[in-house]
N, C-alpha and C positions, 0 to 999 in steps of 0.2 A: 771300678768304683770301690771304696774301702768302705768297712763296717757301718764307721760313722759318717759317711756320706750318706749312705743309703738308711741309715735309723733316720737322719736329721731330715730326707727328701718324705720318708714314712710319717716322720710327725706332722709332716708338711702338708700329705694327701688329709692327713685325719683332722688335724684343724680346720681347713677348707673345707673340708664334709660338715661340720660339726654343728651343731643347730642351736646350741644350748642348753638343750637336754638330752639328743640322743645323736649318731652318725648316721646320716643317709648313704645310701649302697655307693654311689657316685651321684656326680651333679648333671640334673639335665634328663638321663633318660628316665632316673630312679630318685625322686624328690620326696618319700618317707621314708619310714622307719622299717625295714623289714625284721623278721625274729631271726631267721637264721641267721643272717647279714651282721645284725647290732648283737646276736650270741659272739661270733665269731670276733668281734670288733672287742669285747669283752675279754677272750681270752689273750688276745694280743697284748692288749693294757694292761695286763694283771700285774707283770711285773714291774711293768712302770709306772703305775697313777693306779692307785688304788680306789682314791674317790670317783675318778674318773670312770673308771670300769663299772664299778657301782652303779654310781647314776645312771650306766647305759642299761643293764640291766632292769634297775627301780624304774626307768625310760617304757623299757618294754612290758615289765609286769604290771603299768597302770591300765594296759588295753584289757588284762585279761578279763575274760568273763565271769559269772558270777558260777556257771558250774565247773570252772575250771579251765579252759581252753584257753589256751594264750595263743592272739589269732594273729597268722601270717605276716599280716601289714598292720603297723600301726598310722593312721596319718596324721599328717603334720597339718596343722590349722590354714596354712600360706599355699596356696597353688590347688588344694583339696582335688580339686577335679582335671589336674593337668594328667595325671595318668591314668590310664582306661584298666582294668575296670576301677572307678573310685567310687568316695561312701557312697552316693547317689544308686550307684549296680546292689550295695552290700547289706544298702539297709541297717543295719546294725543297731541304730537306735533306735530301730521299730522292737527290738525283742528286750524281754522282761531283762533277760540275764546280761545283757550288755552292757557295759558300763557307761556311765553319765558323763556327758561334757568330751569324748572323744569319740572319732569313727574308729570303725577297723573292719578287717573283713571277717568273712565267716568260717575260714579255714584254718587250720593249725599248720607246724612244720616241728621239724625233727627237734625232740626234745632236748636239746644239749645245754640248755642254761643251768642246771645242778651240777653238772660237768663247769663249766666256767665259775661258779659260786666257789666252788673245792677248789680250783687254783686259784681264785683271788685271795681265799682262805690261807691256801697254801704257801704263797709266794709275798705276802703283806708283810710287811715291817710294822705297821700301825695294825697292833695285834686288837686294842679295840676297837678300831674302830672296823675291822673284817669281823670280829664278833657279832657287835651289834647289823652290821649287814646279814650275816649268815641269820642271824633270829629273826628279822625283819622277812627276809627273803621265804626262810625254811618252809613254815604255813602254804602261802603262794606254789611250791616247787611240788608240795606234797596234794594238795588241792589238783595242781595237771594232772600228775599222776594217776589220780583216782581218776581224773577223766578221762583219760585213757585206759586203765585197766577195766573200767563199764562201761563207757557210752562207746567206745572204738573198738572191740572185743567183740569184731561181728563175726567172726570164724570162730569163735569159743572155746580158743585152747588158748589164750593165756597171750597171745599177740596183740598190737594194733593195728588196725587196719586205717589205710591213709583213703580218702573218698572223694579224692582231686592230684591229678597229677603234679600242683602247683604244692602239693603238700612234701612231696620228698623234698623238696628245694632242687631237686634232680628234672624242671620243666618237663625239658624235650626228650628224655633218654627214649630209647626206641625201646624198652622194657613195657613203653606204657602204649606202642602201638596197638599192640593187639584189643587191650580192651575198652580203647577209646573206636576204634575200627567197627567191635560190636553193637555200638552207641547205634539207637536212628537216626537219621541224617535228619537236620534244622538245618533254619537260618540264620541262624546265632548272629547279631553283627557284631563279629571282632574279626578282623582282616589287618595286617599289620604288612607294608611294601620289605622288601629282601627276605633272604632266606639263608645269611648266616650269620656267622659273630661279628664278621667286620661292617655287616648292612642293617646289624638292628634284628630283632628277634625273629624266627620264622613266622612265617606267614599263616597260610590258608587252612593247614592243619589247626587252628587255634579255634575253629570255631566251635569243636565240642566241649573244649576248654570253656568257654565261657557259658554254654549250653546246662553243665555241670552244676556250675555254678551258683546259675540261676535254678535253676531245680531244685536246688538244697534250699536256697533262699526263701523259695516260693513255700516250700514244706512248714517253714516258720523253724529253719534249723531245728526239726524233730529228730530227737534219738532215734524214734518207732520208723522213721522213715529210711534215715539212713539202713536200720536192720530188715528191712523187711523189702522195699520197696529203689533203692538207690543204686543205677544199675553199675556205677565202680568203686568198689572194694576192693583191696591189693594189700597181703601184707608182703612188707616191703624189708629187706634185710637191713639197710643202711638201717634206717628211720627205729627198726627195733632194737639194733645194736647198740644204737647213740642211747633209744631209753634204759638199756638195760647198762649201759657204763652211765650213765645219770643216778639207775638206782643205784648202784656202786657210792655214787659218790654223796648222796646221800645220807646212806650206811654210815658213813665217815665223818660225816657234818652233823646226825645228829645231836651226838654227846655236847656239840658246841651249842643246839637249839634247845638244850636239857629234854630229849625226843627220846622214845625207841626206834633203836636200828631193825627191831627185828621183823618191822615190815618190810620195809626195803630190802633186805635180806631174802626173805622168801619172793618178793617180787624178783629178785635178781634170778634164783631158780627157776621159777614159774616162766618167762621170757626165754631164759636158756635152752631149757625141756622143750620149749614151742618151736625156737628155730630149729633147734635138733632134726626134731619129728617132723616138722612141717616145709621147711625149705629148703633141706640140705639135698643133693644130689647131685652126682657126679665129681666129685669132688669140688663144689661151690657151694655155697648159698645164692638159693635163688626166688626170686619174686613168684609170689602164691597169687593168682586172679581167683576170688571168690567169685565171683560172678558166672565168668566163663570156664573155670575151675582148671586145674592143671596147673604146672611151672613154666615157667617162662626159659626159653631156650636160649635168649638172649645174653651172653655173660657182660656185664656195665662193674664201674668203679665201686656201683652200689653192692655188688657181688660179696666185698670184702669188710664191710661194716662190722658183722659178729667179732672181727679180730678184736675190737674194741676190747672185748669182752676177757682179763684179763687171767678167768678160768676157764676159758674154754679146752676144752680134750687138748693133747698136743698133737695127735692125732691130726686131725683135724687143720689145728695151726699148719703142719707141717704141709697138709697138701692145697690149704689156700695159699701160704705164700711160695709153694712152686710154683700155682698159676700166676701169681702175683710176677713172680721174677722172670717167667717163660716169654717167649717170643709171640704171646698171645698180648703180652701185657707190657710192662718193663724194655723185656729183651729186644723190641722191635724199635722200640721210642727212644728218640735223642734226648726229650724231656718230658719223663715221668710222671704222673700216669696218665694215660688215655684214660677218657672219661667211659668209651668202649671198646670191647674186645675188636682188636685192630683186624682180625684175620673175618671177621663178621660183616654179612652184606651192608647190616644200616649202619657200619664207620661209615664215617664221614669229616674227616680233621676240620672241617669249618662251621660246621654247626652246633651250635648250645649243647651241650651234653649228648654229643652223638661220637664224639673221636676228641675236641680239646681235651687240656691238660689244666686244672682250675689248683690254683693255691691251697683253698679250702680245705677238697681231697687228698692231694696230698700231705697236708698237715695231719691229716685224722689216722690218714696211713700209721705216718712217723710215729704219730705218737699210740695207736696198735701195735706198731714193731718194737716201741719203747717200753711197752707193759707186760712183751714177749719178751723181753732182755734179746732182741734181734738188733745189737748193737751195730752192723755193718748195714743192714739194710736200714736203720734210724738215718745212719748218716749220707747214706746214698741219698735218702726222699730230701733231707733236708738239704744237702750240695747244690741238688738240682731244681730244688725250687726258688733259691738263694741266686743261682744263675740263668733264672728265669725272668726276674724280676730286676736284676744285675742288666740283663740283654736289652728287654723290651719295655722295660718299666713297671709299675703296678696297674696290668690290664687284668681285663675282666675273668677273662681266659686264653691260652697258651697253644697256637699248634706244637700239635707232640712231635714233628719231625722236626723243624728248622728252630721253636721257640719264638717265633713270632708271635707279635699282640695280638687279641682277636679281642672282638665287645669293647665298651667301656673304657675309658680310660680313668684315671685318679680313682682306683678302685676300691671301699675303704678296705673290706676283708685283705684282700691283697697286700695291701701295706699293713694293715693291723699284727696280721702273723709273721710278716716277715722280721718284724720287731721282737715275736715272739723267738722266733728263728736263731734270732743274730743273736738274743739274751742265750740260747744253748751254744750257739756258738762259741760264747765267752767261758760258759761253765765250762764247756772241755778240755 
């Protein structure tokens, strides 16, 4: 299939998603608005529909809250309760800070909308009207921020800590076995039939997942509870690498919102210094359990998020993307990247973030390797996820070996970046 077969089949998924004000992940299993989902959906558009991208953003920042937190799911008025857990579980409008006239739920996910704002910024032809978005937007991006530098700042160096696994946007990665494992056992009812990407979400393991949940709920989403009292805490490397390329971008945006950069600036430090001293080992970054304390020996795609970070040491650079390229990761896989360390007992090529290959990540890759001027490895990520989507279509997610579909089909992130994709393709 040539370029513009595959833009014109991508505008196709995104239309069909599209609801009028924001794009639902796919149709059927996923009927709202998710944040990371409609982030990424954002970035894809940028170069193409400038209003469009917008609005999916302005989409997702009407959920957020009044201290800040722009929460995971937004939902959409039509079906409310087709997906489990919906507002009903999340409550939301029972709390002060929530905002009126929509549900949502009570968790966050990776901060990467300041990140998407800078490329719609960047890449706009209609210079005002990306102005007036960036001013509109600015306030809102810098409000998360502080909510994450206080209220998530439960290890107290300068990280976020994520207090649901649902919060990496990384569900199932076996990173989060262990301190869902230390949980007491409930009855949580959430039980979902199969147990891979082509059968619908795991299963039985989901029930501390919702156990979580409810706990945080029940707390009246208290700050004091989460710090004191909430038995998972995790700072997570993805999750603070996307905030700290956010503050970046930021930085950059706000001469456009007439702002000082020189918060975000020191946030940018503050974040860096943390994963430094807090996650790095062995030559990775790797996930910190507050709770049950220690690192996680697990290496996941999550591993490689700091690259983001477009000062990090080179040092450093240099020995994450050898594991990046090694036969731990890359070198083993037909289609790049495993979601986890291939040579590790919890791979699994068919389970949700336990071995696929998702679009999403390797987009974030590329464009790590793109802010390293790792010009050969940009164009590797972007080849193979081009012929990924080329192979099997816009699924959910990818086995790394043969690039079969897995999850989901008409999936929008999927199609969103590959548009993203095929617009680098043309610049080179």
């Amino acid at each position: 299939m040539d370029d513009a077969a595959l833009g014109r089949e991508a505008w196709a998924v995104l239309d069909a998603n599209w609801t009028g004000s924001a794009t639902v992940p796919a149709p059927g299993l996923y009927p709202h608005q998710w944040n990371w989902d409609s982030t990424f959906v954002a970035i894809g558009l940028a170069r193409r529909d400038t209003r469009r991208a917008g609005t999916e953003l302005l989409s997702l920042m009407a959920g957020q809250w009044g201290n800040g937190m722009v929460p995971h799911i937004v939902f959409q008025p039509v079906r409310a309760e087709v997906y489990f857990p919906g507002p009903s579980v999340w409550r939301s409008r029972e709390h002060r800070s929530a905002p009126h006239g929509v549900g949502t739920s009570g968790l966050t996910q990776p901060p990467l909308q300041a990140l998407a704002l800078w490329r719609i910024w960047r890449h706009a032809a209609d210079r005002d009207t990306a102005a007036a978005l960036v001013r509109r937007l600015y306030p809102m991006l810098v409000a998360q921020h502080d909510y994450l530098a206080t209220v998530r700042d439960l290890g107290g160096a300068g990280l976020a800590a994520i207090v649901h696994p649902w919060e990496s946007g990384m569900d199932d990665s076996p990173v989060w076995d262990a301190p869902l494992e230390a949980l007491p056992v409930t009855g949580a009812p959430y039980r979902r039939a199969g147990g891979s990407c082509g059968e619908g979400r795991p299963g039985g393991h989901h029930d501390p997942f919702v156990t979580l949940a409810l706990r945080y709920r029940d707390s009246g989403y208290d700050p004091a509870y989460l710090r004191d009292e909430h038995p998972f805490a995790v700072e997570d490397p993805m999750f603070n690498g996307i905030w700290l390329a956010s503050c970046q971008a930021l930085a950059e945006l706000a001469p456009v919102a007439g702002a000082d950069a020189g918060p975000h600036r020191a946030a940018v430090e503050r974040i860096r210094a943390g994963l430094l001293e807090r996650l790095w080992a062995d030559g990775l970054f790797r996930v910190r359990d507050l709770r049950g304390g220690g690192l996680s020996q697990v290496c996941t795609v999550g591993c490689f998020g700091p690259l983001l970070d477009r000062e990090l040491p080179a040092d450093r650079v240099a020995e994450l993307v050898g594991v990046l390229e090694s036969a731990r990761f890359m070198g083993a896989a037909g289609y790049p990247v495993p979601s986890c360390e291939i040579r590790a007992q919890q791979f699994d090529r068919s389970r949700y973030w336990r071995g696929p290959s998702w679009v999403n990540t390797n987009w974030l890759l590329r464009r790590a390797a793109a802010v390293h001027d790792l010009a050969g490895l940009a164009r590797i990520l972007g080849a193979s996820t081009l012929r990924l989507v080329r192979q099997a279509g816009f699924r959910e997610c990818f086995d790394p070996f043969d690039g079969s579909g897995r999850g989901s089909r008409d999936f929008s992130w999927s199609a969103a970046l590959t548009l993203d994709l095929l617009a680098d393709t043309v610049e080179e």
